[in-house]
Structure formats: structure tokens, C-alpha cells
TORDRENVEX-645792 format. One record per residue (C-alpha): residue number from 1; x negated, z, y. Coordinates in Angstrom, 3 decimals. Layout:
# TORDRENVEX-645792
<sero: NUM&x: X&z: Z&y: Y> .
...
# end
This chain:
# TORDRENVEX-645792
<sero: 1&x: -5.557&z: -5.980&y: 15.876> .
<sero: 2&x: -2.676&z: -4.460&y: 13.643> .
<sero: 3&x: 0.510&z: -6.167&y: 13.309> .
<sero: 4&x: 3.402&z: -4.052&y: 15.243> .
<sero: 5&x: 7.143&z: -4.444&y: 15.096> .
<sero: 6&x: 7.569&z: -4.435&y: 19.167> .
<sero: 7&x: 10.957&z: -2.852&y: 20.463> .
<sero: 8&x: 11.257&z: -5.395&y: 22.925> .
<sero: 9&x: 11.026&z: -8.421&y: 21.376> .
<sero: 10&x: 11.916&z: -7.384&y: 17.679> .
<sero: 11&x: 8.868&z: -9.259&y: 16.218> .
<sero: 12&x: 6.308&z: -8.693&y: 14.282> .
<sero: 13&x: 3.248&z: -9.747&y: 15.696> .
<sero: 14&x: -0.396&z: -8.521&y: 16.835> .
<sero: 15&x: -0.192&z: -5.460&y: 18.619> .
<sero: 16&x: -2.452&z: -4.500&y: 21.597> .
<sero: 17&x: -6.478&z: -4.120&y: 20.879> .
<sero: 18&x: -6.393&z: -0.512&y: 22.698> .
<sero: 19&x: -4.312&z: 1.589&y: 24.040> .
<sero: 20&x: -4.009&z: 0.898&y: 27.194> .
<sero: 21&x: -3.452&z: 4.623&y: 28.456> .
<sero: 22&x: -4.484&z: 8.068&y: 27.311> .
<sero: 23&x: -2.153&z: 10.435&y: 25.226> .
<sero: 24&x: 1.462&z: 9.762&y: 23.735> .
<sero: 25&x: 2.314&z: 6.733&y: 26.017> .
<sero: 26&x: -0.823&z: 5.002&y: 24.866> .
<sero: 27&x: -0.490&z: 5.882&y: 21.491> .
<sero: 28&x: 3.064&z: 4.684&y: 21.646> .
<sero: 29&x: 2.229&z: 1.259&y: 23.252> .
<sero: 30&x: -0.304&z: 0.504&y: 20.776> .
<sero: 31&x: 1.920&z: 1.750&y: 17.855> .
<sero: 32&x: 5.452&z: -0.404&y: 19.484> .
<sero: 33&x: 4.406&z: -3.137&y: 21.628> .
<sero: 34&x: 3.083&z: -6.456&y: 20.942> .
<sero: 35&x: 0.282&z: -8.204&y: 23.192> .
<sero: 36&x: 2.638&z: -10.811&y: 24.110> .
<sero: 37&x: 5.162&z: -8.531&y: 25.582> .
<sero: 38&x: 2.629&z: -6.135&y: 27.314> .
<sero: 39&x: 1.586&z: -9.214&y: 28.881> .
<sero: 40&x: 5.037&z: -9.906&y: 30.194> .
<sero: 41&x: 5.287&z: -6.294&y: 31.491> .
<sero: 42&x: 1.300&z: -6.883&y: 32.899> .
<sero: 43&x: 3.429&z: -9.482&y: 35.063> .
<sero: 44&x: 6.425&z: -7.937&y: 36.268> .
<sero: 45&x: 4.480&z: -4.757&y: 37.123> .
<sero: 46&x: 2.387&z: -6.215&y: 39.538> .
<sero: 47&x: 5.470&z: -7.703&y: 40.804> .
<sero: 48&x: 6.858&z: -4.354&y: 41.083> .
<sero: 49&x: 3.469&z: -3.366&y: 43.442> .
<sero: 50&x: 3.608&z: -5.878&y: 45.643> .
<sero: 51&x: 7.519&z: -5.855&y: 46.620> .
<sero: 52&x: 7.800&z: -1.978&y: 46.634> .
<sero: 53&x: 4.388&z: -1.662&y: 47.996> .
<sero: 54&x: 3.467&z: 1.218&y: 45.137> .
<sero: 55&x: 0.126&z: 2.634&y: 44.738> .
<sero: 56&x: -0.430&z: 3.701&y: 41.478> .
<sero: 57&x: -2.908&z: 6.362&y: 42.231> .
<sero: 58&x: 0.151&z: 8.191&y: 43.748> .
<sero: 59&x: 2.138&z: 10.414&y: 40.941> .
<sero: 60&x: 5.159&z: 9.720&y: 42.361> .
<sero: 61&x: 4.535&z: 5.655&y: 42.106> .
<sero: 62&x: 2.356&z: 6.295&y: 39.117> .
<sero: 63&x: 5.515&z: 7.986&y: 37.213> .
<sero: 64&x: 8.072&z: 5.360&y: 38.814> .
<sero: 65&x: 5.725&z: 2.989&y: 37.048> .
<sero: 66&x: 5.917&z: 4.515&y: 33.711> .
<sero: 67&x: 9.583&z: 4.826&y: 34.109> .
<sero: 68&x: 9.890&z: 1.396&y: 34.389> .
<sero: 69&x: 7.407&z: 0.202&y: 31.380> .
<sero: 70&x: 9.689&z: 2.188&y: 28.954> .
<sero: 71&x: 13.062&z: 0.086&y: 30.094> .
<sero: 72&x: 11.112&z: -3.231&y: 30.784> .
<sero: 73&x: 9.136&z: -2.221&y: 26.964> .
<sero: 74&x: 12.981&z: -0.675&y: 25.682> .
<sero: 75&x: 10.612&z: 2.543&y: 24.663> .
<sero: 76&x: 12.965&z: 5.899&y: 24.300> .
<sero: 77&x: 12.299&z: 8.284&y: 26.899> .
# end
């Protein structure tokens, strides 16, 4: 794993193995996020699910979703 400066924590530490989706936001996770954070975000989004009741498979809830990595992750828009 490459070492990342993440732009939510500010460290420099190991970045994610893969990105984790296809396209720009994947290539932007992997490039600006550290495992540790993404693993905090893994965390809060499934809190997110289960207390809106979203299901990801829906674009609305899918895009919500995104929306919410990027301010959680402090990723420009």
C-alpha cells in the first residue's frame, strides 16, 4: 500500500489497498484517504443505513451516500 497524506486526518500513513469504487471517486479515495480513516467512515456509514433506513442500490440514497463520504472524508466536491 502507498503512503497518502489523508484530508481528514492530515497524516501520512498507508493508504487504502484498492479503490474502493470505480472512476474519479475511487481514484480519489485511494489517492486522499488513509485506511484508518476509511475505516472510520466504513463505521459511520452503516450508521447512516440503519437510522435513515437507506438502500444503497437506490441513486437517490446511493448519491446521499457519496455526499456524505466527501464531508465525513473533507474531499472537495
Amino acid at each position: 500500500m502507498a503512503q497518502v497524506t489523508c484530508s481528514k486526518c492530515g497524516n501520512t500513513a498507508e493508504g487504502l489497498e484498492r479503490a474502493p469504487f470505480p472512476g474519479s471517486v475511487g481514484e480519489e479515495l485511494l489517492a486522499r484517504v488513509c485506511a484508518a480513516c476509511w475505516k472510520e467512515w466504513m463505521g459511520q456509514q452503516v450508521i447512516l443505513i440503519n437510522e435513515n433506513k437507506l438502500t444503497p442500490a437506490d441513486p437517490q440514497h446511493y448519491a446521499l451516500l457519496i455526499a456524505e463520504m466527501k464531508k465525513f472524508l473533507l474531499l472537495a466536491d
